[in-house]
C-alpha positions in Angstrom: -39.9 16.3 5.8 -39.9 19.0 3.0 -36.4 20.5 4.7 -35.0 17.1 6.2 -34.9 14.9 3.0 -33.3 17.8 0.7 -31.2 19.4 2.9 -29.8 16.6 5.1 -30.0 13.1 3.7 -29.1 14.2 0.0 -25.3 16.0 0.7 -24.8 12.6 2.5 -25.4 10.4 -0.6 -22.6 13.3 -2.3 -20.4 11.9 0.1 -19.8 8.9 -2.0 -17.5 10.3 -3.7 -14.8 10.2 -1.0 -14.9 6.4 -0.9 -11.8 5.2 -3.1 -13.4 2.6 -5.7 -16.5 3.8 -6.3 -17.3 4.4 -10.4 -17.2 8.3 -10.7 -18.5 8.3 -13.7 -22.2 7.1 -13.6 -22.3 8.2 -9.9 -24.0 11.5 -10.6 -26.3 9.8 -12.9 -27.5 7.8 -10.3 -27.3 10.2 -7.5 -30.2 12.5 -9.3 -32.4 9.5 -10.5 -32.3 8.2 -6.8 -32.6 11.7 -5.7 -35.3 12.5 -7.6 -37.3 9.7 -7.5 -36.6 8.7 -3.4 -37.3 12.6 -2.5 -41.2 12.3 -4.6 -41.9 8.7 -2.7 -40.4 10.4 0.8 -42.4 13.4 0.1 -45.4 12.0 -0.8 -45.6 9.4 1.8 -45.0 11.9 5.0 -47.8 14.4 3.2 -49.9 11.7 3.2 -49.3 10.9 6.3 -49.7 14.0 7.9 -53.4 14.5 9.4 -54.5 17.9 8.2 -55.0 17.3 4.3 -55.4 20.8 3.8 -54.2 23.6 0.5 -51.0 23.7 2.4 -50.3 19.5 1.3 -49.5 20.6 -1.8 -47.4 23.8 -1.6 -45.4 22.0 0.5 -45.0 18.9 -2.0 -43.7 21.2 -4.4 -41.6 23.2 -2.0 -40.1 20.2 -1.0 -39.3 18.7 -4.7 -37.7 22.9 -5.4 -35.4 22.6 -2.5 -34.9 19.0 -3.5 -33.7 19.8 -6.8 -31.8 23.3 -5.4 -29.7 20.8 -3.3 -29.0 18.5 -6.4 -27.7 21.4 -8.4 -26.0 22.5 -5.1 -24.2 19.3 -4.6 -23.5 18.5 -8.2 -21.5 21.7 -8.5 -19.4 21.1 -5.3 -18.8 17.3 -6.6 -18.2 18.4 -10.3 -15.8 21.4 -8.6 -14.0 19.1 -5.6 -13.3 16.2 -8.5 
């Protein structure tokens, strides 16, 4: 879940952008408030989940929200670039 929800799911909320009448302008906004806030609930219900409530829970917690947040500054330079 750490990689999936970053790395997949979040360049295909960016993809808004090609739809012809979406708002542009309080689209990023949104985009990193849902980001943000749908990757710690994702996150924090699959480490829950997971069986083994180990140290490693955590590290991968926050390893999950850094490669989150990498991918919103990723994909807010390619939509700030492309439009």
């Amino acid at each position: 879940m750490a990689y999936l929800i970053p790395l997949i799911l979040l360049p295909l909320s960016f993809m808004l952008y090609y739809i012809p009448g979406v708002i542009r302008p309080w689209l990023l906004p949104r985009l990193w408030l849902a980001g943000i806030i749908g990757g710690h609930f994702v996150l924090n219900k699959a480490l829950i989940a997971h069986s083994e409530q180990g140290p490693g829970v955590g590290t991968a917690y926050m390893m999950g929200m850094i490669i989150l947040f990498i991918a919103l500054v990723g994909c807010t330079i390619w939509a700030v670039i492309k439009f």
